[in-house]
C-alpha atoms as an extended CHARMM CRD file, in Angstrom:
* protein
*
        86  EXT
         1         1  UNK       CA            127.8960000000       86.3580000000      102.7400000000  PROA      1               0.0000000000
         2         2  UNK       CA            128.4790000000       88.5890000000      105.1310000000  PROA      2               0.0000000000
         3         3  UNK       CA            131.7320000000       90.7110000000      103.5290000000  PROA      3               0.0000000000
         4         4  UNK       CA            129.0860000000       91.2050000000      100.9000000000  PROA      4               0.0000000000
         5         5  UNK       CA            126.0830000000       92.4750000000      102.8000000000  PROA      5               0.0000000000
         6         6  UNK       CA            128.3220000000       95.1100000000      104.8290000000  PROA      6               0.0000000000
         7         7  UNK       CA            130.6700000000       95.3670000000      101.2710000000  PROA      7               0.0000000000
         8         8  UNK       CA            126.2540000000       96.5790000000       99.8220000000  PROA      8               0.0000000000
         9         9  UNK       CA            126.3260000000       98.7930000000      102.8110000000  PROA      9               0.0000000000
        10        10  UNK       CA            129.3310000000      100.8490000000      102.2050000000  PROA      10              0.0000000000
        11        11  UNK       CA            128.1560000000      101.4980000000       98.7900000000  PROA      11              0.0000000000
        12        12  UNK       CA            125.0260000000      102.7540000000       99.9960000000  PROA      12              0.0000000000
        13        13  UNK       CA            126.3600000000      104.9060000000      102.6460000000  PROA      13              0.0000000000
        14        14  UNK       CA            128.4360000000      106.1330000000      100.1880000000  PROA      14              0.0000000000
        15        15  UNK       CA            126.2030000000      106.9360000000       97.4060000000  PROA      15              0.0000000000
        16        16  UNK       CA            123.9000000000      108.8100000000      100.0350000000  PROA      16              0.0000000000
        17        17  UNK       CA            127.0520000000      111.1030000000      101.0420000000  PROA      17              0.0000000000
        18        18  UNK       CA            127.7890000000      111.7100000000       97.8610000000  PROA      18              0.0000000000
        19        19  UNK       CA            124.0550000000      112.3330000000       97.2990000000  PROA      19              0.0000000000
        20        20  UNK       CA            123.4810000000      114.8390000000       99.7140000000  PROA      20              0.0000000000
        21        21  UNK       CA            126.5850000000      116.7620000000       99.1420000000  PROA      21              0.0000000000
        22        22  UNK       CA            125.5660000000      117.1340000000       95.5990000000  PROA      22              0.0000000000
        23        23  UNK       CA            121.9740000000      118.2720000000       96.3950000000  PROA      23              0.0000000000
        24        24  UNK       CA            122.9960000000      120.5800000000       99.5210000000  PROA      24              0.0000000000
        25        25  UNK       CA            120.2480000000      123.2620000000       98.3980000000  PROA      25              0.0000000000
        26        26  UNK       CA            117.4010000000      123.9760000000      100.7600000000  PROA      26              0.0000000000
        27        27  UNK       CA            113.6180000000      122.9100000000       99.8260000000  PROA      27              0.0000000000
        28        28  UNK       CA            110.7210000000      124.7190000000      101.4190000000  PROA      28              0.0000000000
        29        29  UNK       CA            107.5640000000      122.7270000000      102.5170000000  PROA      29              0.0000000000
        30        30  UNK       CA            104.3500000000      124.3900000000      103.4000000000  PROA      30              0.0000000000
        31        31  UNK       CA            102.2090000000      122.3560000000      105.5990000000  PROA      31              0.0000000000
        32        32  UNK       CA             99.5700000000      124.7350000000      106.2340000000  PROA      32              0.0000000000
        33        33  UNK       CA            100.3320000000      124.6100000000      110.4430000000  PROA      33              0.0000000000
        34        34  UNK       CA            103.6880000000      124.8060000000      109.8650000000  PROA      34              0.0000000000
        35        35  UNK       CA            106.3510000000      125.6640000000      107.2760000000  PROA      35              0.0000000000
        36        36  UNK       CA            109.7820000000      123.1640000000      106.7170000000  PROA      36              0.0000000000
        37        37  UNK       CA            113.3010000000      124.3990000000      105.3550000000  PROA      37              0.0000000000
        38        38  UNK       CA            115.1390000000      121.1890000000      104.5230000000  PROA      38              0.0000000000
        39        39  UNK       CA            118.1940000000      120.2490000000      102.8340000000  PROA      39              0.0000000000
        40        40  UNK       CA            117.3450000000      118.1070000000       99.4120000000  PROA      40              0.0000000000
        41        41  UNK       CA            119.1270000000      115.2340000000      100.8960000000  PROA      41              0.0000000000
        42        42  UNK       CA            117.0030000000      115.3770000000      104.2150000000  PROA      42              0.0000000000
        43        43  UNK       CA            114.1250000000      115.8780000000      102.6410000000  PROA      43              0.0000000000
        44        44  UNK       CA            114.7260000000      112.5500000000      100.2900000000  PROA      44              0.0000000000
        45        45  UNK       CA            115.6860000000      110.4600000000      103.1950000000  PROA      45              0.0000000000
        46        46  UNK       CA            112.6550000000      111.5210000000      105.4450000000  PROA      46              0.0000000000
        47        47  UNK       CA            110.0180000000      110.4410000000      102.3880000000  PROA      47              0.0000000000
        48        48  UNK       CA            111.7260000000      107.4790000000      102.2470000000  PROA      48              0.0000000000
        49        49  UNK       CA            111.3100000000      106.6220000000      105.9100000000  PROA      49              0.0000000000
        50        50  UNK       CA            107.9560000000      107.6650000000      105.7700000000  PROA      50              0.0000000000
        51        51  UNK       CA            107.3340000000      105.6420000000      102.5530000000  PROA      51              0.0000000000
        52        52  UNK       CA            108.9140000000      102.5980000000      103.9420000000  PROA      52              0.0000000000
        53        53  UNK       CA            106.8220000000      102.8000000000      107.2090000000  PROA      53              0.0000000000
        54        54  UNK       CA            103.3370000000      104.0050000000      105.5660000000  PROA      54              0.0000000000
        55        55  UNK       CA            104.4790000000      101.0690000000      103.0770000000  PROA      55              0.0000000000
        56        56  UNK       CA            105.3380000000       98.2760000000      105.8640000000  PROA      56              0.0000000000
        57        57  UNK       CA            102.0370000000       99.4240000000      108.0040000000  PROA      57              0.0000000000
        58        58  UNK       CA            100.0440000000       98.9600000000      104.8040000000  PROA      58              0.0000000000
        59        59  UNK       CA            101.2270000000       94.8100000000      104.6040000000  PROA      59              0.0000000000
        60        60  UNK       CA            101.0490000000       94.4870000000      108.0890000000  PROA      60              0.0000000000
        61        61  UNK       CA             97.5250000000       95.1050000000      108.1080000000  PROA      61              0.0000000000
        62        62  UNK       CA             96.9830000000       93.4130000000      105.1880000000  PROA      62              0.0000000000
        63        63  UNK       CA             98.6300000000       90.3070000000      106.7070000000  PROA      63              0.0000000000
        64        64  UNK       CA             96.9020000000       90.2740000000      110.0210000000  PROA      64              0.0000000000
        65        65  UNK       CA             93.3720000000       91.6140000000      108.3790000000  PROA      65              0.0000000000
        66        66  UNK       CA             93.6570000000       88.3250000000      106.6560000000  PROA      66              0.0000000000
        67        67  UNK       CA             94.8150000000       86.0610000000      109.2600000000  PROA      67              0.0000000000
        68        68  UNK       CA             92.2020000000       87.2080000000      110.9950000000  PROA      68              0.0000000000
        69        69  UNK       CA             89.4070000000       86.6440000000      109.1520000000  PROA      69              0.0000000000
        70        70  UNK       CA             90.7190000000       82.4960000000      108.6820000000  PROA      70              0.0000000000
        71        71  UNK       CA             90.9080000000       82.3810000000      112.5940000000  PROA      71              0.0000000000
        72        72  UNK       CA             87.4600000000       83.4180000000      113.1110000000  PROA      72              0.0000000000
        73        73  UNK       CA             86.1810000000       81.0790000000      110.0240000000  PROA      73              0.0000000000
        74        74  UNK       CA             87.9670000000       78.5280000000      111.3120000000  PROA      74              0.0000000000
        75        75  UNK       CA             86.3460000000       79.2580000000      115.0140000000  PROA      75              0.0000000000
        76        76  UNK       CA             83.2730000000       79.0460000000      113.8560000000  PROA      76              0.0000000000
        77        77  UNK       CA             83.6200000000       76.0390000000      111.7100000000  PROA      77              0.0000000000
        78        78  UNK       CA             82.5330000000       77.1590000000      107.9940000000  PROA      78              0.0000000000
        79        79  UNK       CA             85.9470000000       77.2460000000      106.5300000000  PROA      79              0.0000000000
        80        80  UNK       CA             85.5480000000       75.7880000000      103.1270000000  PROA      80              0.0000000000
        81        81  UNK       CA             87.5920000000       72.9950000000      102.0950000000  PROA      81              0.0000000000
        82        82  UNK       CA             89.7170000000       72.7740000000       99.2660000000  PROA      82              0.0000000000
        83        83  UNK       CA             88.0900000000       71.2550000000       95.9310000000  PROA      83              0.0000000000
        84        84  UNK       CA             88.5200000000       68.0980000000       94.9420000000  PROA      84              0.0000000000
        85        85  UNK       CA             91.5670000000       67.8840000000       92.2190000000  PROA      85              0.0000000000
        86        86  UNK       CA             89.4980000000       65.6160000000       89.3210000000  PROA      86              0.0000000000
């Protein structure tokens, strides 16, 4: 299991090499405060960073909103119970 997991990494490594060396070109970003001259390949792995982290923080609080919300039912003892199966 473990040959294949780092055999998946290598390809992915790979295919991101080979990625950004085939979109060297620079891409300008305009953020109002600031302006951003990127590579194509920077610029792709940075949204996907950000994507993965705006993406994880999103069921995170999902999650704990959640858990929350049984913890204080169950504190203050009007959890409903499960129906009866007829």
């Amino acid at each position: 299991m473990r040959l294949l997991a780092i055999s998946a990494l290598l390809i992915f490594i790979a295919a991101g090499v080979v990625l950004g060396a085939l979109n060297a070109g620079l891409v300008s970003y305009d953020l109002a405060f600031v302006q951003l001259r990127l590579p194509k390949g920077a610029a792709l792995l940075g949204s996907l960073a950000i994507g993965w982290l705006l993406g994880g923080l999103t069921a995170w609080a999902g999650v704990s909103s959640r858990q929350r919300r049984l913890r204080r039912q169950q504190r203050r003892g009007d959890h409903k119970k499960p129906p009866a199966n007829p």
